[in-house]
GUMIKOL-233509 format. One record per residue (C-alpha): residue in three letters; x, y, z. Coordinates in nm, 4 decimals. Example, Ala and Ser with C-alpha at 12.3 -4.5 7.8 and 13.67 -1.06 7.14 Angstrom:
GUMIKOL-233509
<res->ALA, xx->1.2300, yy->-0.4500, zz->0.7800>
<res->SER, xx->1.3670, yy->-0.1060, zz->0.7140>
This chain:
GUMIKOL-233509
<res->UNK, xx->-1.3040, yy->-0.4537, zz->2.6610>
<res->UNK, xx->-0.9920, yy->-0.2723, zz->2.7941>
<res->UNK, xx->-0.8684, yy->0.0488, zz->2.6823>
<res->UNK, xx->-0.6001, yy->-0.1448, zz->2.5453>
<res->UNK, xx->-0.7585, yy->-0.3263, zz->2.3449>
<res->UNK, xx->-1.0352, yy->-0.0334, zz->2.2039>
<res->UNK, xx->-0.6703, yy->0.0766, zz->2.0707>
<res->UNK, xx->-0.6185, yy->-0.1893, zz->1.9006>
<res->UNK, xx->-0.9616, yy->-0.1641, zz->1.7756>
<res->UNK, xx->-0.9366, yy->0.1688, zz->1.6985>
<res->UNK, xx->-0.5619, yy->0.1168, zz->1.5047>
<res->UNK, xx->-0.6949, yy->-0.1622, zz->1.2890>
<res->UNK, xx->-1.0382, yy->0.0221, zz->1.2152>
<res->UNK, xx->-0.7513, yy->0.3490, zz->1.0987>
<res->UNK, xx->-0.6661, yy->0.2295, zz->0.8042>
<res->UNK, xx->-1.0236, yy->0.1563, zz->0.6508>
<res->UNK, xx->-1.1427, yy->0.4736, zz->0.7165>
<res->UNK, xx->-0.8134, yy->0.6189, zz->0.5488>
<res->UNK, xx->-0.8821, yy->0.3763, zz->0.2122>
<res->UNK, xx->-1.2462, yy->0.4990, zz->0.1943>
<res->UNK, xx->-1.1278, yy->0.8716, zz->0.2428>
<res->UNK, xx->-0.9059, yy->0.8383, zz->0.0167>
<res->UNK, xx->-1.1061, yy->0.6824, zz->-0.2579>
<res->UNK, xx->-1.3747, yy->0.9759, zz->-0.2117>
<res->UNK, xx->-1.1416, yy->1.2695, zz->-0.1696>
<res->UNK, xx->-0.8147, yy->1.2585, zz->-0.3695>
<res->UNK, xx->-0.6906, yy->1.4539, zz->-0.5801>
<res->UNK, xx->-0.4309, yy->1.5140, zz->-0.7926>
<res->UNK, xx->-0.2513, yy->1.8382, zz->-0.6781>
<res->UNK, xx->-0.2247, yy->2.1192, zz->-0.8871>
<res->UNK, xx->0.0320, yy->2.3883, zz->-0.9215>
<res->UNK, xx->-0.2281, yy->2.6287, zz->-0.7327>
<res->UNK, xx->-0.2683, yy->2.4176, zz->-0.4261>
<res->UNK, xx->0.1251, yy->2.3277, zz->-0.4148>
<res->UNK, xx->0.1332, yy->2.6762, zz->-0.3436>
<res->UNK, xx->0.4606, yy->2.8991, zz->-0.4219>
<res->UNK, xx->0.8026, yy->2.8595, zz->-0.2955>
<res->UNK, xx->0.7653, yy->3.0720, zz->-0.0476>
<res->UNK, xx->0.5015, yy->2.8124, zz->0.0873>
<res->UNK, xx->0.7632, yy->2.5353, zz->0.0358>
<res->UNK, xx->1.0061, yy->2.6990, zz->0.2523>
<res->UNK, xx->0.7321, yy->2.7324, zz->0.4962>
<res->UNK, xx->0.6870, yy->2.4048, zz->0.5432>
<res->UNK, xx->0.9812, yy->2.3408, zz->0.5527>
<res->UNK, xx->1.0699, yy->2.5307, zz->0.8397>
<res->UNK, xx->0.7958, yy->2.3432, zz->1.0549>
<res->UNK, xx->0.9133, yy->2.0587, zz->0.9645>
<res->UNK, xx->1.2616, yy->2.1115, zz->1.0606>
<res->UNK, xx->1.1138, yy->2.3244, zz->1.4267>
<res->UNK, xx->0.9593, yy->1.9911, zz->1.4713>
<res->UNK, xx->1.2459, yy->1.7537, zz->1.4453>
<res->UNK, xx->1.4446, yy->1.9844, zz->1.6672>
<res->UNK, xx->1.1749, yy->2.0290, zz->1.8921>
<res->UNK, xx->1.1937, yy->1.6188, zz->1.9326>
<res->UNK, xx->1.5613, yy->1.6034, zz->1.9631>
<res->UNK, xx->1.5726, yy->1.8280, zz->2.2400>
<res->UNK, xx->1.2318, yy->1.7575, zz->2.4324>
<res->UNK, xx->1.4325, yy->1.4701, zz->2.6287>
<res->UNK, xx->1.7234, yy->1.7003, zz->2.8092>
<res->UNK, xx->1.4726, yy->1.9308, zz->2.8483>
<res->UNK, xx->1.2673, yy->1.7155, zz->3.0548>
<res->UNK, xx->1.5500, yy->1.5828, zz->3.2264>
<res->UNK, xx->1.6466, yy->1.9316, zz->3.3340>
<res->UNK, xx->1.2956, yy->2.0058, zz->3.4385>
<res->UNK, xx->1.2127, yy->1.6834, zz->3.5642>
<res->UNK, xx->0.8640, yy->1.6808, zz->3.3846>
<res->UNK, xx->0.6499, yy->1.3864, zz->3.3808>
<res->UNK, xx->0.8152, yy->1.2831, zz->3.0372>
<res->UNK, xx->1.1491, yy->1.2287, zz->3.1802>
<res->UNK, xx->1.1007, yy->0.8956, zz->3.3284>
<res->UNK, xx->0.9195, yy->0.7849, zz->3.0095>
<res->UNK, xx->1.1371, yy->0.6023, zz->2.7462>
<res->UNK, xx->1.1275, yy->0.7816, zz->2.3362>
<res->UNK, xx->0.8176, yy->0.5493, zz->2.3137>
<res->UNK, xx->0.6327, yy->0.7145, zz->2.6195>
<res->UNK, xx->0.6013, yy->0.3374, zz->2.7850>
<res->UNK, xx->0.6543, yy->0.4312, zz->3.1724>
<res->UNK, xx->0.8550, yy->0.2214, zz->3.3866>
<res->UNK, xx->0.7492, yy->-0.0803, zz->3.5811>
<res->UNK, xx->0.8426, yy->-0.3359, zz->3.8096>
<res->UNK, xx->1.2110, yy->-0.3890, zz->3.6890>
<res->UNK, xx->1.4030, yy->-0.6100, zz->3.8508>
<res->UNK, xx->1.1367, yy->-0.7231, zz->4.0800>
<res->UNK, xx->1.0518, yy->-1.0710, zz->3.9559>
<res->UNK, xx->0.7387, yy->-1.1512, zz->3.7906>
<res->UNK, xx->0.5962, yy->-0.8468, zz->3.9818>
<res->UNK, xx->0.5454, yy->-0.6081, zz->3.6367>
<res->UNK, xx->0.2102, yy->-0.5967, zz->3.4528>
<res->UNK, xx->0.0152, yy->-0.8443, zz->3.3223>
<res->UNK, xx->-0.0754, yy->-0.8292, zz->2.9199>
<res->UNK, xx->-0.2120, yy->-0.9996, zz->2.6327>
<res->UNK, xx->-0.2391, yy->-0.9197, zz->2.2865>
<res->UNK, xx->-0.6083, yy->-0.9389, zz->2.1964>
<res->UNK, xx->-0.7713, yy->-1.2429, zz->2.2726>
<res->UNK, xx->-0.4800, yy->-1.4845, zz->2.4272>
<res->UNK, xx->-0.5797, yy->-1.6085, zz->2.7535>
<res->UNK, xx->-0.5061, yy->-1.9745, zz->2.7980>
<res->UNK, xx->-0.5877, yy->-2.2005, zz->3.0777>
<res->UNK, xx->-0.2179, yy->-2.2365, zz->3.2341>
<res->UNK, xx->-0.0281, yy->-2.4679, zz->3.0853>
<res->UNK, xx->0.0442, yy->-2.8056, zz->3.2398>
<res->UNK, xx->0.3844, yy->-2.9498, zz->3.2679>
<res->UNK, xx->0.3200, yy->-3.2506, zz->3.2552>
<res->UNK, xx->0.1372, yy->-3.2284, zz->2.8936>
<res->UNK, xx->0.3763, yy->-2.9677, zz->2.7591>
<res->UNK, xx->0.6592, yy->-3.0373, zz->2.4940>
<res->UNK, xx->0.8688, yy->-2.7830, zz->2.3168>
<res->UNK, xx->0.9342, yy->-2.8858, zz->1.9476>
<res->UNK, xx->1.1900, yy->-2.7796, zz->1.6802>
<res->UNK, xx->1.0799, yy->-2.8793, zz->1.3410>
<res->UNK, xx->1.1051, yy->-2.7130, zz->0.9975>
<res->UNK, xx->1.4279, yy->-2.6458, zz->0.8576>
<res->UNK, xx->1.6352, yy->-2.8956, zz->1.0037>
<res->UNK, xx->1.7858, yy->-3.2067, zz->0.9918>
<res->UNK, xx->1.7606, yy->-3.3635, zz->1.3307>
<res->UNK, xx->1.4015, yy->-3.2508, zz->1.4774>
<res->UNK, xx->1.3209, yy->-3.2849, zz->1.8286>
<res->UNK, xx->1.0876, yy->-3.2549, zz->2.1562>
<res->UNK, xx->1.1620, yy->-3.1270, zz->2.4343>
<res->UNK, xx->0.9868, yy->-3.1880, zz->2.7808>
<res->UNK, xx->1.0083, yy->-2.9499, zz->3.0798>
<res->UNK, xx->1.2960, yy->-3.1801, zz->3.2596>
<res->UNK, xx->1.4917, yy->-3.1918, zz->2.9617>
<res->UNK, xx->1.5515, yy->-2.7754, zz->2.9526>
<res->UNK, xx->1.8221, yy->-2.6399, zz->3.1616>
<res->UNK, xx->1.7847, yy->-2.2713, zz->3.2139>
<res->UNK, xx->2.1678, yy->-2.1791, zz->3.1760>
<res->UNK, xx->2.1719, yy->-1.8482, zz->2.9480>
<res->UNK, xx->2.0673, yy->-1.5445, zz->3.1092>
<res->UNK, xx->2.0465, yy->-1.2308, zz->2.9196>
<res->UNK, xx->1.9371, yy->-0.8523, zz->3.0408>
<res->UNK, xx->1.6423, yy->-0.7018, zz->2.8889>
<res->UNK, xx->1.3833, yy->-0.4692, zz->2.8354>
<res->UNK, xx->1.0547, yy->-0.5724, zz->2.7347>
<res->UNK, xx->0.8532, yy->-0.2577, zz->2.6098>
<res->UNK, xx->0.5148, yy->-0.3103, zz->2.6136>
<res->UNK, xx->0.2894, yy->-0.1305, zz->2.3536>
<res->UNK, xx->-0.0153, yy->-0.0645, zz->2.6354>
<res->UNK, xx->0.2807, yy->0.2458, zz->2.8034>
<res->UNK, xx->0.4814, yy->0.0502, zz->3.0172>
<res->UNK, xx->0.8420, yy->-0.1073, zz->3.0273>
<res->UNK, xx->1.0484, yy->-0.3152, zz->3.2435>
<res->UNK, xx->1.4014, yy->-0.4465, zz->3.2396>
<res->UNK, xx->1.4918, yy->-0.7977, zz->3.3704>
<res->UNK, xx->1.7863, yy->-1.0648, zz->3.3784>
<res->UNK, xx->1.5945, yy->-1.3775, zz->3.2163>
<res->UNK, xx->1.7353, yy->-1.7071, zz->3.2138>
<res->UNK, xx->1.6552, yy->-2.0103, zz->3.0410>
<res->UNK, xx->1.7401, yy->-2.1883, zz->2.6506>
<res->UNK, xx->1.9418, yy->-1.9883, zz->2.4177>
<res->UNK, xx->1.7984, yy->-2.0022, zz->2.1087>
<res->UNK, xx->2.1316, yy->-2.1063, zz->1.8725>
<res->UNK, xx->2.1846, yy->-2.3935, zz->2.1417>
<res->UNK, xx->1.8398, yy->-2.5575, zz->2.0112>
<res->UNK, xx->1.9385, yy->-2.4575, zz->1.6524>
<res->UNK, xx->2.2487, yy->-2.5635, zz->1.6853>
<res->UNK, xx->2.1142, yy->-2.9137, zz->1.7744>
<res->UNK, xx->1.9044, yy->-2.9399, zz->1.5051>
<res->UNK, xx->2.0935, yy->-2.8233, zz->1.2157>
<res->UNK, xx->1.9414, yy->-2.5925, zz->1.0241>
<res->UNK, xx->1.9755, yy->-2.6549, zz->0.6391>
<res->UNK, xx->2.1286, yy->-2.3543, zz->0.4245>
<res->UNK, xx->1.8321, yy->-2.1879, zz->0.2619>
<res->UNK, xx->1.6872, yy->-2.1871, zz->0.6400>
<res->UNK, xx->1.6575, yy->-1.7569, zz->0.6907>
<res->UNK, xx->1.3650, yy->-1.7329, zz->0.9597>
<res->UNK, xx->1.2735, yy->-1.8832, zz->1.2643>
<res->UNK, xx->0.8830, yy->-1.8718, zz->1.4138>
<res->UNK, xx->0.8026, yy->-1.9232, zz->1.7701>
<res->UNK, xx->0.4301, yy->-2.0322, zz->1.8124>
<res->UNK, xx->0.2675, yy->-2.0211, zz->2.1043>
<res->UNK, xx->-0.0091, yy->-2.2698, zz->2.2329>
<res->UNK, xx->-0.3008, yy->-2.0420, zz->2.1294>
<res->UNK, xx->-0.1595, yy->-2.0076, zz->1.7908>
<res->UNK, xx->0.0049, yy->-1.6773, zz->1.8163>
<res->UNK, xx->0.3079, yy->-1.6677, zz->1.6895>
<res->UNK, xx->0.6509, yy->-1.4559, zz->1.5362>
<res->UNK, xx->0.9308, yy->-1.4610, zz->1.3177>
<res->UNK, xx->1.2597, yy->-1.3445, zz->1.3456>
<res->UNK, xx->1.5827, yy->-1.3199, zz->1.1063>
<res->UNK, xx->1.7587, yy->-1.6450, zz->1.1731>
<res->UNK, xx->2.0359, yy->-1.4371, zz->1.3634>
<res->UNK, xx->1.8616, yy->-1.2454, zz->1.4999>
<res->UNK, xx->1.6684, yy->-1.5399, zz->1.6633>
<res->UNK, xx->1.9888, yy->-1.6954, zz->1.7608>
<res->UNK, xx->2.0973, yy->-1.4783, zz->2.0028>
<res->UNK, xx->1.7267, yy->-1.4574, zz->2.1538>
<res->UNK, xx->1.6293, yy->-1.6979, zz->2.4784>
<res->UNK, xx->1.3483, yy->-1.8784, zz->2.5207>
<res->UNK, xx->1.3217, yy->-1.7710, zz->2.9242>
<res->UNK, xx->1.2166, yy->-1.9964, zz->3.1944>
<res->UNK, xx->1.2682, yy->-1.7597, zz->3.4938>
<res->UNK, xx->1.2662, yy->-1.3764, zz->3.5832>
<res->UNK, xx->1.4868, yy->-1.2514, zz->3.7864>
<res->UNK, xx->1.5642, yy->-1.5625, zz->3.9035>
<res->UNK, xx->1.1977, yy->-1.6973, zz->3.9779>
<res->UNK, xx->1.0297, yy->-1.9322, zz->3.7548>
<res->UNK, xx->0.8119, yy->-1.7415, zz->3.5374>
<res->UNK, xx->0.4273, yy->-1.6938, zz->3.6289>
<res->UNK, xx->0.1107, yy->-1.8443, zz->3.4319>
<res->UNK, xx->0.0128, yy->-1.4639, zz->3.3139>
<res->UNK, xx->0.4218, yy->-1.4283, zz->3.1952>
<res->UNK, xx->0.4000, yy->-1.6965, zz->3.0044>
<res->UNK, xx->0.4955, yy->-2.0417, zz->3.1647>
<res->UNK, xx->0.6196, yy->-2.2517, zz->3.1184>
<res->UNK, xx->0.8981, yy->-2.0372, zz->2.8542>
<res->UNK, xx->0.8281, yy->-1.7139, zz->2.6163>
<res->UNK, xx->1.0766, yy->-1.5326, zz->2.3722>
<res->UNK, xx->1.2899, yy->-1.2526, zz->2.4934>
<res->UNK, xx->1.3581, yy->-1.0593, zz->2.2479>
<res->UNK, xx->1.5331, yy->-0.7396, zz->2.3223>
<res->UNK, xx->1.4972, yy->-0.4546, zz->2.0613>
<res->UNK, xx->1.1665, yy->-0.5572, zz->1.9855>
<res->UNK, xx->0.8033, yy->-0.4369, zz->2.1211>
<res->UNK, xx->0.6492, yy->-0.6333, zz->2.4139>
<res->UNK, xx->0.3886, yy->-0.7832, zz->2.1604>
<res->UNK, xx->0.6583, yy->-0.9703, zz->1.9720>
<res->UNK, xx->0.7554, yy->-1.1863, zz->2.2756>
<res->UNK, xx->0.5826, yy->-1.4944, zz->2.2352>
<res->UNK, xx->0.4408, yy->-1.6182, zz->2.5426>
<res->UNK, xx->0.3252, yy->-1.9685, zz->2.6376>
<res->UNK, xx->0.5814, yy->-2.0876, zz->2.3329>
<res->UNK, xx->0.5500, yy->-2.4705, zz->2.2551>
<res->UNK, xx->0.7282, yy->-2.5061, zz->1.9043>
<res->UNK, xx->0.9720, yy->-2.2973, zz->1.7412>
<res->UNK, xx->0.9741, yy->-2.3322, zz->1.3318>
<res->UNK, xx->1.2853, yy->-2.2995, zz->1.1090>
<res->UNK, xx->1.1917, yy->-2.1466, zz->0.7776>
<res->UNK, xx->1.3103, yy->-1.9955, zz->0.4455>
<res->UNK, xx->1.0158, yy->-1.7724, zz->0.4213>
<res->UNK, xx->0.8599, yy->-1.6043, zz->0.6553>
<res->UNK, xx->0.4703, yy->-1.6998, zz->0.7028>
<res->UNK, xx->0.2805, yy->-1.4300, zz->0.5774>
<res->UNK, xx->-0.0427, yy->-1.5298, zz->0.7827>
<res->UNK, xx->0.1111, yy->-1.4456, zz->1.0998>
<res->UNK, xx->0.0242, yy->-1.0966, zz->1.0987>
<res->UNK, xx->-0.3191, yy->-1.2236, zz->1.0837>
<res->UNK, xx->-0.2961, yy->-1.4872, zz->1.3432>
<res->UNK, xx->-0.1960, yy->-1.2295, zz->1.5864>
<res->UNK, xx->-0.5501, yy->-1.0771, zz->1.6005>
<res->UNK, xx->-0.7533, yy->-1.4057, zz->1.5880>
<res->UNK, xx->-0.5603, yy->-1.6423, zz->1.8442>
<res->UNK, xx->-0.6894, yy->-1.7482, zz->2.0887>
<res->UNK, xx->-1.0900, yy->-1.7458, zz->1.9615>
């Protein structure tokens, strides 16, 4: 096991131990542990050191040139940008297909629509390229141009029906996520990096660029995308047991 994935251990194991601590140890406060206003105002003031502290930490490093000031607000360090499929390698939990072969691979829009359809790897032109930066949750980031299917061109075709709000992209271990409906739209379902066709580990033959969301949200290895007008609750689950 990696150390990124003892994190994830580690974040889902959090919670538990904060229910059981909890259930043991509250109580309801009392006007002598609120403490007097004096103690309020306190608090208060740490609170507010803090938040400035934060505001100001990032010209500070860039004046100092610390460590931090190459790190973006989430700490995620840069790398490989630009450079092709040449940036790190991860996947969430347990996802680690065989690669995928062309020849047996279809991309499918169902749900939603009126006029579903299949796609095969000839029948996808990569002509919308978009700029950007996957953030990865394991401290690294890396910005790209990505080409391949805008996502409102294969929505478009199919016609989503009116109370259609959210659109899944599921992945061939069963991993999958949701986005607003237009949101989604202006997302692309990439083919290439940087102008080389993406790698096996990247998620070839096409995964979701996203931009604005963490690296863990773009779907790699993506072989149907789902209009809905809910979205599936189970996928929060399904990201931690894909690919058993």
């Amino acid at each position: 096991m990696g150390l990124f994935h003892l994190h994830v251990g580690l974040g889902l194991l959090a919670p538990v131990l904060l229910v059981a601590h909890l259930r043991y140890r509250y109580h309801r406060p009392t006007r002598a542990t609120v403490g007097s206003r004096r103690d309020v105002l306190r608090y208060a003031g740490v609170v507010t050191a803090g938040a400035l502290v934060w505001r100001f930490q990032r010209p500070v490093n860039d004046l100092l040139d610390t460590a931090g000031a190459a790190r973006r607000y989430t700490g995620s360090r840069e790398e490989g940008s630009g450079e092709g499929n040449r940036f790190p390698v991860t996947s969430w939990v347990a996802d680690d297909p065989d690669p995928v072969d062309p020849a047996d691979w279809s991309l499918s829009v169902v749900g939603r629509v009126s006029t579903p359809a299949e796609y095969g790897v000839d029948d996808l032109s990569a002509d919308a390229t978009r700029q950007g930066l996957l953030d990865c949750t394991s401290g690294w980031y890396s910005d790209h141009a990505w080409q391949g299917i805008r996502v409102g061109d294969l929505l478009d075709a199919a016609d989503p029906d009116d109370p259609a709000a959210w659109v899944q992209f599921r992945s061939v271990t069963g991993y999958r996520w949701s986005l607003p409906i237009d949101e989604a739209r202006d997302a692309v379902l990439a083919t290439h990096v940087d102008g080389e066709r993406l790698s096996h580990g990247h998620g070839f033959p096409m995964r979701l660029v996203a931009p604005g969301r963490r690296g863990f949200q773009w779907v790699k290895w993506v072989e149907e995308v789902r209009v809905t007008k809910h979205r599936e609750v189970g996928e929060w689950l399904a990201i931690f047991v894909s690919g058993f």
